[in-house]
C-alpha positions in Angstrom: 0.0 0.0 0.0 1.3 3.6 -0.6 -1.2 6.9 1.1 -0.4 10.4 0.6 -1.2 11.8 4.5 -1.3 15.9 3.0 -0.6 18.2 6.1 0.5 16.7 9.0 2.3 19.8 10.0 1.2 22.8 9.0 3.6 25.6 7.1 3.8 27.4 10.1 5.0 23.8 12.2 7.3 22.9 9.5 8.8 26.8 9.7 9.7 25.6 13.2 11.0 21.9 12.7 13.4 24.2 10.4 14.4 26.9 12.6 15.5 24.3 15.3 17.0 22.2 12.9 18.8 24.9 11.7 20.9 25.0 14.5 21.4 21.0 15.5 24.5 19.5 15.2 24.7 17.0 12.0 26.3 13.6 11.9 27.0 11.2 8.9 23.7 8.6 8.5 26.5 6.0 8.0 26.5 6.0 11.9 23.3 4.5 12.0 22.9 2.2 9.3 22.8 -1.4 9.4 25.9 -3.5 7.8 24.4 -3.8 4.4 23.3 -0.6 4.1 26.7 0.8 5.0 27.6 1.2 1.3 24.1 2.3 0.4 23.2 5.2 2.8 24.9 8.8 2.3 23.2 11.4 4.3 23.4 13.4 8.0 21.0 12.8 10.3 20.4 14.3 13.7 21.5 12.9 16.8 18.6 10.5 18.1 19.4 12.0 21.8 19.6 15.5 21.1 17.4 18.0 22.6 16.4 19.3 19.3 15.8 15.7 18.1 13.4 14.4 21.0 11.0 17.9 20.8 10.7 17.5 17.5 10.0 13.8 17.6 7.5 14.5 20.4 5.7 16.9 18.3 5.4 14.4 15.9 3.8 11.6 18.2 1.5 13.8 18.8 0.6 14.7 15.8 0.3 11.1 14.7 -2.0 10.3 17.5 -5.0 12.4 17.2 -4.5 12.1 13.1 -7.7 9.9 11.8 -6.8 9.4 8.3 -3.1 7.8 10.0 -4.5 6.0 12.6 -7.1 4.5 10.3 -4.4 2.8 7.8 -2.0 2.3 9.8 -3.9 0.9 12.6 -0.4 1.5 14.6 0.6 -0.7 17.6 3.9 0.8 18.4 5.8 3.6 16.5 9.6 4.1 16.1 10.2 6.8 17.6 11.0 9.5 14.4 14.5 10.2 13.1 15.7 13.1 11.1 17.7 13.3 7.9 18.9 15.5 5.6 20.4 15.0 2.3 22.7 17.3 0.0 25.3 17.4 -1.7 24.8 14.9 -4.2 23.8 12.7 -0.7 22.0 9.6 -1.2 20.4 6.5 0.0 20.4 3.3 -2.7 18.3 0.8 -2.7 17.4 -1.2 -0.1 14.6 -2.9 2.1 14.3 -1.9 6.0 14.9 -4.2 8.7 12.1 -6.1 9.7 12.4 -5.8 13.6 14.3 -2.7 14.9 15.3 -2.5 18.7 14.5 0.9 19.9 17.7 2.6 21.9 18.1 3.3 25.6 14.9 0.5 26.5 13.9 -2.8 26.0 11.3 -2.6 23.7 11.5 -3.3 19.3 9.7 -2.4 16.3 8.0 -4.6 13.9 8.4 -2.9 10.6 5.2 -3.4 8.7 5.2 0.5 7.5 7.6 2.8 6.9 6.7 6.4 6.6 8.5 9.6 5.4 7.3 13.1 6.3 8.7 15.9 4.3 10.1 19.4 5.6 11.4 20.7 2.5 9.6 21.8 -0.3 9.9 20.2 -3.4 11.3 23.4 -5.1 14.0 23.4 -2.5 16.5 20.8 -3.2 16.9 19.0 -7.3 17.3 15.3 -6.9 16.2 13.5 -3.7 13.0 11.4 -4.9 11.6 8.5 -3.0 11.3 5.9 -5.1 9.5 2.4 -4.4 9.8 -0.4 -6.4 6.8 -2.7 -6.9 4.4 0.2 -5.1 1.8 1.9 -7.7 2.3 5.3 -7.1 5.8 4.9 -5.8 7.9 6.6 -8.9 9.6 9.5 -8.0 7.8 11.1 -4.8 8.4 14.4 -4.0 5.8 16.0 -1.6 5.5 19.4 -0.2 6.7 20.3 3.4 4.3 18.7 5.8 3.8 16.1 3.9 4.0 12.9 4.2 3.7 9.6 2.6 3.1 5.5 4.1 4.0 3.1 2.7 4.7 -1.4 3.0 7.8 -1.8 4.6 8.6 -4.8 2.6 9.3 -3.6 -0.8 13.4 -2.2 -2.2 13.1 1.5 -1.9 15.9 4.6 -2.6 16.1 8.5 -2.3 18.0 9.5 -5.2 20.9 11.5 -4.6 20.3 15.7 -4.1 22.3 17.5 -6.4 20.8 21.0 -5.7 19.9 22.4 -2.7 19.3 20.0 0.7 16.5 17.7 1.2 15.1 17.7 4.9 12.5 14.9 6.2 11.6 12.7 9.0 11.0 9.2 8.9 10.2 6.2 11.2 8.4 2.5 11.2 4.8 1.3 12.1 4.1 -2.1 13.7 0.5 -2.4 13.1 -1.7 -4.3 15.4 -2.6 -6.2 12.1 0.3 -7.6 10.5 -1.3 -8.9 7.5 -0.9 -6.3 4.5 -4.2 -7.4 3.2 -6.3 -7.7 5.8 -5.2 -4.0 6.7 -6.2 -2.8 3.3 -9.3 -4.3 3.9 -9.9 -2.9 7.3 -8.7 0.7 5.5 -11.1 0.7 2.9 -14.3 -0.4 5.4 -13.5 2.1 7.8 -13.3 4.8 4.8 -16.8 3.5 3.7 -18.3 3.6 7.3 -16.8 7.6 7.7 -18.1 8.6 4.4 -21.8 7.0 4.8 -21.6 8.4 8.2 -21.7 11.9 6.5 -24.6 11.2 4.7 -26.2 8.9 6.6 -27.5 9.6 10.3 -24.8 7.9 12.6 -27.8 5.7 14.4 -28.5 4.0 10.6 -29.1 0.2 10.9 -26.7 -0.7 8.0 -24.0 1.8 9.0 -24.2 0.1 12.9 -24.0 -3.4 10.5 -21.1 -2.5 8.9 -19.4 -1.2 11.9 -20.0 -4.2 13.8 -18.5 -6.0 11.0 -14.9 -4.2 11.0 -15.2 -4.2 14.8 -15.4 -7.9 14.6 -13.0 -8.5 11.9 -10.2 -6.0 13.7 -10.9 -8.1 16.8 -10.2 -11.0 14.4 -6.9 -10.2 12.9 -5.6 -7.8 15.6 -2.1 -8.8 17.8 -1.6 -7.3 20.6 
């Protein structure tokens, strides 16, 4: 699956995420990445411990957890907590897939990755170069959204950021375990709970088939869902 989620921050929050990052301290992504990816992964990212890092990461959850649209695809279990990356100078990241379980630093808790997600905090006229690109994903050819931003996608699938050869390319990106693992049965659950919002609108919310229906995604979350 591959959703465009179109404003998670607003321009005036993304104005902010900037101003901070601004004045961070940068070091090479190559600190971070995993021993295949060593090669692969040319970039700076911020420091995961950094004050800077964990308000702007905070914002984020937070963001992410009153977000309906989000919360409805992703049906999120646990969240990594959001890194920060920035890519220039003809930086890049080839292609490769993300790990499938990810420990999370400083506790004892890890990350199934069933989604990966990218939010944007430059615009697109900011920075030549620097396209997501997702193999296999229709839809996933060259994405390049505006600040604020951002775009979910199956974790399962080779994916790249092409290299920036104008300009820098600033975004935050993490990884979803859903409480339903199965990619389908997701979708599924997606595109019910899209049907029962949108008859909701029209419908009064008391309507015997839209109780039906909600029963039935209820029952089929309760179903499929790991906890």
């Amino acid at each position: 699956m591959l959703l465009i989620i179109e404003n998670l921050l607003t321009k005036d929050e993304v104005k902010q995420f900037r101003a901070y990052m601004a004045q961070a301290v940068w070091e090479p992504g190559i600190k971070t990445a995993g021993t295949l990816a060593r090669s692969a992964k040319q970039n700076l990212q911020l420091d995961d411990a950094s004050e800077v890092a964990t308000g702007l990461r905070n914002h984020i959850l937070r963001k992410l957890g009153s977000h309906p649209l989000f919360i409805s695809a992703a049906l999120p279990g646990k969240i990594y907590p959001p890194k920060f990356n920035c890519y220039k100078d003809g930086g890049t990241y080839g292609t490769h897939i993300d790990s499938a379980i990810m420990p999370v630093p400083g506790t004892n808790m890890s990350v199934r990755g069933d989604l990966s997600a990218t939010l944007f905090l430059s615009e697109p006229d900011e920075y030549v170069g620097g396209e997501l690109e997702i193999d296999g994903v229709q839809g996933g050819e060259g994405i390049k959204l505006a600040a604020g931003d951002m775009v979910l996608y199956s974790s399962g699938f080779e994916h790249r950021v092409n290299p920036v050869v104008k300009g820098a390319r600033y975004a935050s990106f993490f990884w979803i375990e859903s409480y339903v693992r199965d990619e389908k049965n997701r979708s599924t659950l997606f595109e019910l709970d899209q049907t029962i919002q949108q008859l909701t609108q029209k419908l009064d919310a008391g309507d015997k088939d839209v109780l039906k229906l909600t029963g039935i995604y209820h029952n089929l979350l309760r179903s499929w869902a790991t906890t």
